[in-house]
NUDRENDREN-468615 format. One record per residue (C-alpha): residue number from 0; residue in one letter; x, y, z. Coordinates in steps of 0.02 Angstrom, whole numbers, plus 50000, padded with zeros to 5 digits. Layout:
N
PT     n   res      px      py      pz
PT   NUM     a       X       Y       Z
...
//
This chain:
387
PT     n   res      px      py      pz
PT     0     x   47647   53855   52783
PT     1     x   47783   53812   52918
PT     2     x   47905   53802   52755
PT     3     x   47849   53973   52698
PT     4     x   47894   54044   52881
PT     5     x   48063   54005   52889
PT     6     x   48087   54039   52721
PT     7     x   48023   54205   52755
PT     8     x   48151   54205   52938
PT     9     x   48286   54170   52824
PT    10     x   48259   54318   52703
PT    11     x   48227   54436   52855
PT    12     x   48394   54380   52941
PT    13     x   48536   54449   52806
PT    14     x   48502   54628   52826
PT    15     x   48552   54603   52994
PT    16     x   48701   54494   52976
PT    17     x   48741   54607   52829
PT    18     x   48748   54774   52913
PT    19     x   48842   54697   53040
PT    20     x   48952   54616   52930
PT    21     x   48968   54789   52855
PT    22     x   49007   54905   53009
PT    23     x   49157   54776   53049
PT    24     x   49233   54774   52862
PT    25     x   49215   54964   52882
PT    26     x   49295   54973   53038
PT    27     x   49442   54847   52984
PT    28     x   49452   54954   52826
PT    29     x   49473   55126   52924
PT    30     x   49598   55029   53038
PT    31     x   49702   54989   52888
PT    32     x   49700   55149   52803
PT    33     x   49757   55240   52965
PT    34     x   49902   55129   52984
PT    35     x   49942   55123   52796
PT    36     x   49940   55313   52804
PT    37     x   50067   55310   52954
PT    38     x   50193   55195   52869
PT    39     x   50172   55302   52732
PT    40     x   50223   55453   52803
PT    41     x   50371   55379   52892
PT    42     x   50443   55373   52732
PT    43     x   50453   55547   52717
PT    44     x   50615   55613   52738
PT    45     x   50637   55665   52920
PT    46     x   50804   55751   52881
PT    47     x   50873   55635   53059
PT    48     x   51006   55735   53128
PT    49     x   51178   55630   53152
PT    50     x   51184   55678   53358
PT    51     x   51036   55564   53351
PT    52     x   51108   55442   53268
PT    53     x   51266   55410   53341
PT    54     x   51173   55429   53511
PT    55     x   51063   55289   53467
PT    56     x   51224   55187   53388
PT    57     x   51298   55208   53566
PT    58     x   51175   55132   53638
PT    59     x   51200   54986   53534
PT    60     x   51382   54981   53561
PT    61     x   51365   55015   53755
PT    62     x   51259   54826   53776
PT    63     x   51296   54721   53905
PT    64     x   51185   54552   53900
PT    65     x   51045   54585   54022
PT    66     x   51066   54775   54013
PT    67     x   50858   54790   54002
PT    68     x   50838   54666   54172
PT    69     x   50850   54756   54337
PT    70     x   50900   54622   54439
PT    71     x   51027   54506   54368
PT    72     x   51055   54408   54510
PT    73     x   50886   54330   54468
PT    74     x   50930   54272   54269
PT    75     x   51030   54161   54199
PT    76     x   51124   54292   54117
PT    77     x   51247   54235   53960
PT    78     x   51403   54286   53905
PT    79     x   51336   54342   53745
PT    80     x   51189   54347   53669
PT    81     x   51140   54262   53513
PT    82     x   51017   54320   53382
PT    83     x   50981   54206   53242
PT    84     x   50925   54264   53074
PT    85     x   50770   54140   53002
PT    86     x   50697   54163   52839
PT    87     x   50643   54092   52678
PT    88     x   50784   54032   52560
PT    89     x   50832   54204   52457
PT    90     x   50751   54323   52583
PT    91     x   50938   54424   52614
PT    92     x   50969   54352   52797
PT    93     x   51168   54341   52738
PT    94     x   51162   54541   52640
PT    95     x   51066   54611   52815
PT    96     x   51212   54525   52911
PT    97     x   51335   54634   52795
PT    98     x   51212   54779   52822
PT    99     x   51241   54781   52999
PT   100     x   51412   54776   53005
PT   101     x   51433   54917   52900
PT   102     x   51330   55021   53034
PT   103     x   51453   54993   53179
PT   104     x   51609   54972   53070
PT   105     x   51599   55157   52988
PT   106     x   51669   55116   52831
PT   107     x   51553   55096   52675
PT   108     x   51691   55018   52602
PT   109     x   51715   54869   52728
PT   110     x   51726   54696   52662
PT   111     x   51583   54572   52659
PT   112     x   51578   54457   52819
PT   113     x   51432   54350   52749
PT   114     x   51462   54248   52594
PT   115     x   51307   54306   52492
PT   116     x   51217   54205   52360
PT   117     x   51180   54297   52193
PT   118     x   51117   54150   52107
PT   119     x   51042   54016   52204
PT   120     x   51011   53898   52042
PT   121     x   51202   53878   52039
PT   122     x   51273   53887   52217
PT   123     x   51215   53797   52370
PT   124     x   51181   53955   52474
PT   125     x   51191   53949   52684
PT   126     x   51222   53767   52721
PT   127     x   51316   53828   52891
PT   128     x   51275   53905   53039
PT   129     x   51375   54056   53060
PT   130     x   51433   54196   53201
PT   131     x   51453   54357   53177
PT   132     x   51497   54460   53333
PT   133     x   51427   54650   53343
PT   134     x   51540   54735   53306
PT   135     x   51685   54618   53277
PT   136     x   51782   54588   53435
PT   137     x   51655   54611   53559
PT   138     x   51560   54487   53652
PT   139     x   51410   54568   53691
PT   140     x   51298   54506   53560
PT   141     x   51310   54401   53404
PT   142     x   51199   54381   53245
PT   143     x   51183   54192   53166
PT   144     x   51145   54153   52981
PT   145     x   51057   54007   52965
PT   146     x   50986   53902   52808
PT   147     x   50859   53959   52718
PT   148     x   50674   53885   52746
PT   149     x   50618   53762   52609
PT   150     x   50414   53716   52556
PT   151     x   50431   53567   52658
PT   152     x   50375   53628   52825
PT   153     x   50427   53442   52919
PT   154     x   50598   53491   52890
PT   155     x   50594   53671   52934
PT   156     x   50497   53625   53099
PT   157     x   50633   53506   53147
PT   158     x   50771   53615   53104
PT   159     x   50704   53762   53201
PT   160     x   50651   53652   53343
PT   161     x   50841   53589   53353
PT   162     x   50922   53765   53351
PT   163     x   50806   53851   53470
PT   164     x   50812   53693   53609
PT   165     x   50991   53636   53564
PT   166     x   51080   53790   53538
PT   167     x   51161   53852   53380
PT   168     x   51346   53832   53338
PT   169     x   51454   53914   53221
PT   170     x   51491   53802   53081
PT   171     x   51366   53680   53127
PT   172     x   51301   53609   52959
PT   173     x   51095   53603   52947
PT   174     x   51036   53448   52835
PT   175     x   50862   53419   52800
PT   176     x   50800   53239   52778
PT   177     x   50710   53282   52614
PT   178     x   50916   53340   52555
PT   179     x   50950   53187   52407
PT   180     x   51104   53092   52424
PT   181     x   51236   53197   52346
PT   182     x   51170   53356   52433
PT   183     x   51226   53277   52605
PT   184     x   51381   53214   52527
PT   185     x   51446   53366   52467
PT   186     x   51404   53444   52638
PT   187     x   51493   53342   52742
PT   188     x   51623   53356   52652
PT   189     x   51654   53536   52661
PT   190     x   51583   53506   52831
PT   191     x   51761   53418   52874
PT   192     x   51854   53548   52787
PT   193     x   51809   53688   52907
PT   194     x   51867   53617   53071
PT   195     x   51723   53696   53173
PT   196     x   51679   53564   53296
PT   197     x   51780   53661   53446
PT   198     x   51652   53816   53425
PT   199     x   51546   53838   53568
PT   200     x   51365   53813   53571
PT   201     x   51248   53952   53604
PT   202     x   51071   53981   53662
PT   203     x   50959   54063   53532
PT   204     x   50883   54216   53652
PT   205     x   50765   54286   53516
PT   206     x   50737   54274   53335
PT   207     x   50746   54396   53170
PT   208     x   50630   54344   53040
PT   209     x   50695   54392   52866
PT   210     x   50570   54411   52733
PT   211     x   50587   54459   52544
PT   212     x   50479   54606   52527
PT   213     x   50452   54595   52307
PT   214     x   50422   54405   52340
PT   215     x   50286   54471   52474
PT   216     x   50203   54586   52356
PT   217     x   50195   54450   52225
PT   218     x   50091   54361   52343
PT   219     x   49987   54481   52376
PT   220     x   49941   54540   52190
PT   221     x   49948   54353   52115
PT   222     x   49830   54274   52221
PT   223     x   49794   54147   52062
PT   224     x   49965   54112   52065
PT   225     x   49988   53976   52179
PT   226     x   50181   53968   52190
PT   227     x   50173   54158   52230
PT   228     x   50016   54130   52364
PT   229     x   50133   53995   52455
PT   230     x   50275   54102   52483
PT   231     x   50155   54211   52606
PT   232     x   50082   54059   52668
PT   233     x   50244   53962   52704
PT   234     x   50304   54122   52796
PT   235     x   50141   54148   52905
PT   236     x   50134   53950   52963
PT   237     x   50338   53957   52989
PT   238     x   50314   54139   53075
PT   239     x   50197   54065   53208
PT   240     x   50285   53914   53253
PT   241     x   50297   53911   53436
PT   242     x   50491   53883   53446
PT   243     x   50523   54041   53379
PT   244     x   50435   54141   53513
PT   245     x   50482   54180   53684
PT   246     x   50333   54182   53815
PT   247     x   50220   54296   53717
PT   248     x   50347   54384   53603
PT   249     x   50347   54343   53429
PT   250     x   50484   54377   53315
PT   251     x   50546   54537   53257
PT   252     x   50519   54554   53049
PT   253     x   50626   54633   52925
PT   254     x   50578   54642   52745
PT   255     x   50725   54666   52604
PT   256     x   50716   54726   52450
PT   257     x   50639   54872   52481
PT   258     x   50732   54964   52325
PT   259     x   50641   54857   52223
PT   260     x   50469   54926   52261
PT   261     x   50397   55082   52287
PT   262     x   50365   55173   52431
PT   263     x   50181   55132   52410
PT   264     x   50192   54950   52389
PT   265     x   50323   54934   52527
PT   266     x   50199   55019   52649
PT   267     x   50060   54883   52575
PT   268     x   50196   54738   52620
PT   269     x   50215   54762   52766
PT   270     x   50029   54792   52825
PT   271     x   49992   54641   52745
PT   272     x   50115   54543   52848
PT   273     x   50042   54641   53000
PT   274     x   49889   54557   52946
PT   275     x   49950   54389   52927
PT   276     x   50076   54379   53054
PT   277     x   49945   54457   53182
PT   278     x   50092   54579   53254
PT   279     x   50125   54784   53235
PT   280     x   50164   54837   53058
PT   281     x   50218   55002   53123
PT   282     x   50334   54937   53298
PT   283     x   50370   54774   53256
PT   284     x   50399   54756   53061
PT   285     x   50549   54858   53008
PT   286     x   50586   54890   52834
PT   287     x   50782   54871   52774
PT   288     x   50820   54895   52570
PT   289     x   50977   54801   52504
PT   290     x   51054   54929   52448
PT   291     x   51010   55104   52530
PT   292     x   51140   55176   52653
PT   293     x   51048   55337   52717
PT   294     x   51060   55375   52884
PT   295     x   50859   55336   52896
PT   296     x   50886   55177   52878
PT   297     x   51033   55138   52998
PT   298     x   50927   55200   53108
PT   299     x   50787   55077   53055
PT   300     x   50928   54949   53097
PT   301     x   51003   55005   53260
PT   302     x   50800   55027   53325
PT   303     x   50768   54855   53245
PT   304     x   50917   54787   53358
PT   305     x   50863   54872   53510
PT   306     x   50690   54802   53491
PT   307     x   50775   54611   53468
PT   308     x   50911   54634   53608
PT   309     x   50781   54720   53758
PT   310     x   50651   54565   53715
PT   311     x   50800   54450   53739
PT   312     x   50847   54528   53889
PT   313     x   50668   54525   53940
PT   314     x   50648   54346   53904
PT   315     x   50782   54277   53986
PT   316     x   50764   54119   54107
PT   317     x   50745   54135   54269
PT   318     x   50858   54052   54388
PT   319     x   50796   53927   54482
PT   320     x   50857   53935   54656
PT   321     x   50810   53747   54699
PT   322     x   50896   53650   54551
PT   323     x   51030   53787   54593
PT   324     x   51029   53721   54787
PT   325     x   51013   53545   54702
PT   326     x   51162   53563   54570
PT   327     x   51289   53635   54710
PT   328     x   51232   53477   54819
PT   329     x   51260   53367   54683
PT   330     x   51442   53459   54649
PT   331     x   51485   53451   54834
PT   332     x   51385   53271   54870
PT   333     x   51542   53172   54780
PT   334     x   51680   53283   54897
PT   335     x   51583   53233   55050
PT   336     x   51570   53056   55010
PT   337     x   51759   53039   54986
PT   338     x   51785   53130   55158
PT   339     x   51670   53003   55245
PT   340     x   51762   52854   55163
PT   341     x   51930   52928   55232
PT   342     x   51852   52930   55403
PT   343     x   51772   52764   55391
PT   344     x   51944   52693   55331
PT   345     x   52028   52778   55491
PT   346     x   51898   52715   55622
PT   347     x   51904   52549   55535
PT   348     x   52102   52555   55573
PT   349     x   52093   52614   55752
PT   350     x   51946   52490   55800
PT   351     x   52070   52361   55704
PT   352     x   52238   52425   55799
PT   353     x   52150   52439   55968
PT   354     x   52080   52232   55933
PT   355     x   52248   52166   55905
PT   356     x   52330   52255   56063
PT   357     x   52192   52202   56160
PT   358     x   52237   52011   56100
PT   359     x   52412   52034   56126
PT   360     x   52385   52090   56290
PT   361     x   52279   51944   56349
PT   362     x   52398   51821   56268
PT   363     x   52543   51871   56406
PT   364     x   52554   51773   56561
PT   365     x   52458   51829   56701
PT   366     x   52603   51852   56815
PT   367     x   52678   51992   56693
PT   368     x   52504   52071   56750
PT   369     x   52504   52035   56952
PT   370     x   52664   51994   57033
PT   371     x   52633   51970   57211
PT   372     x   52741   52045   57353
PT   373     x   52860   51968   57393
PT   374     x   52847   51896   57583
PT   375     x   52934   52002   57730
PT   376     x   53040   51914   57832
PT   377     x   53083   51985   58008
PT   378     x   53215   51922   58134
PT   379     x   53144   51979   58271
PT   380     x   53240   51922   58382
PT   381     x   53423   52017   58298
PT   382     x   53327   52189   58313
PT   383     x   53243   52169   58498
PT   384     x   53378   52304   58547
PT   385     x   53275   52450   58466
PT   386     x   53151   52432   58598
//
């Protein structure tokens, strides 16, 4: 009997469970649809007028570091700041570096500044941190190519936590401990050919995350395909590693190779990565092809950069006004402490110099100190006239 009644529980439960199951699929399905729909029609072409554009490029070009702050006085402001590019091994972090360039260098025809990698079976790829100021010349702000991120997520938590706490420096070489033998070898020797050791070391103020968008959508339509399903899930766990974001901000994404893929599918990419990466497919996950040079997507790039560079103005430390008290004591404490050995060594000398002419003084013979009168002798009797 008592089995028969929670059998008969159990088969009265699902209806519920399932119609609430039901409404929230339905709901996350609408959800999706709408978004999909919006990416989709941003694809459309909005015929941008160039006033626009170069208004937005000035922007850019018109950066000062902490230009989105109101009060500088209270940040630790740098001289220039530092973007790094981090992405899986092939994503295009070294073409989107050339990409950028070309925006603020007006010349389709300018030469490569990143070395890029056609074939990553036969050369080594990004083994060295590199700087790239934007544009060149100026100091205002300055994108880093890093190596790519392997399978082995030990080694691409260590390397990450070393740039983001460490700083970043250009021709720093990254080695991961899973690298064989020969790998490190060869390394470190074109690691002593460069001569970078002088660069300076930089604070990483936020982070682009570079994704390959046809590597993406293999993911998502091979899902019995397990090297395909790890590239999505390497990206997701590397994505939310807490090194990479600033207070609450999470990276911004880009996903290459968009001219590889339809419009359709590259609207699907990146609402799946919305949906893995748990951030805003529409504001925060901007979508750069290799090879297209319409003004649509500069624009994607210079609003992609002004998303990265007001959350790393945003996001900059604050000063602290007691280790700042603390560090100018500690500059001035050594100063002081030579000032009140100098006086210690002159009151030592005058206690010293006043001793020894006390001594002398005693040693001399009392008479030198108290000479008597002499004695007055009167003949009184050769001056009685007077009276």
């Amino acid at each position: 009997m008592g089995g028969e009644r929670i059998s008969s529980a159990e088969e009265e439960s699902p209806p519920e469970e399932t119609s609430s199951a039901f409404l929230e699929n339905d709901a996350h399905g609408r959800k999706r649809n709408l978004i999909y729909s919006q990416i989709l029609r941003s694809y459309d072409d909005p015929r941008i007028p160039t006033s626009d554009l170069e208004e937005a490029k000035s922007r850019i070009l018109s950066y000062t570091p902490g230009a989105w702050i109101e009060k500088l006085s209270d940040y630790n402001v740098p001289e220039t700041t530092s973007l790094i590019l981090v992405g899986p091994k092939g994503s295009g972090k070294s073409s989107l570096i050339n990409k950028i360039s070309r925006v603020f260098e007006d010349g389709k025809y300018t030469s490569e500044r990143a070395q890029v990698s056609y074939n990553l079976s036969v050369v080594d790829g990004t083994y060295f941190l590199q700087e790239y100021m934007i544009p060149r010349g100026s100091t205002s702000f300055c994108l880093y190519d890093t190596r790519g991120l392997s399978d082995a997520s030990s080694d691409n938590m260590q390397m990450l936590k070393h740039w983001i706490t460490k700083g970043v420096r250009h021709g720093e070489l990254a080695i991961r401990n899973s690298d064989s033998s020969s790998v490190k070898a060869r390394m470190k020797c074109k690691g002593r050919q460069s001569g970078y050791n002088s660069s300076k070391t930089r604070l990483v103020n936020f982070v682009i995350f570079v994704v390959n968008g046809l590597s993406v959508l293999k993911s998502m339509d091979s899902c019995d395909d397990g090297a395909s399903e790890s590239y999505i899930q390497m990206i997701t766990k590397m994505f939310c590693c807490p090194y990479l974001s600033f207070r609450d901000d999470m990276p911004v994404v880009v996903v290459t190779h968009g001219d590889l893929l339809s419009v359709h599918d590259r609207a699907r990419v990146r609402v799946h990565l919305g949906e893995h990466l748990g951030i805003s497919p529409e504001k925060q996950i901007f979508d750069i092809p290799d090879e297209s040079s319409d003004i649509a997507t500069e624009l994607t790039i210079i609003d992609m950069l002004r998303y990265a560079l007001e959350h790393a103005d945003r996001n900059l430390p604050c000063k602290d006004w007691f280790l700042d008290k603390s560090c100018a004591e500690a500059r001035i404490a050594p100063l002081m402490r030579i000032v009140l050995l100098i006086l210690l060594i002159i009151l030592s000398l005058s206690v010293v110099s006043t001793h020894i002419h006390y001594v002398r003084q005693c040693r001399k013979p009392p008479n030198v100190f108290f000479r008597p009168p002499p004695e007055l002798n009167i003949n009184w009797h050769a001056i009685r006239h007077i009276w």
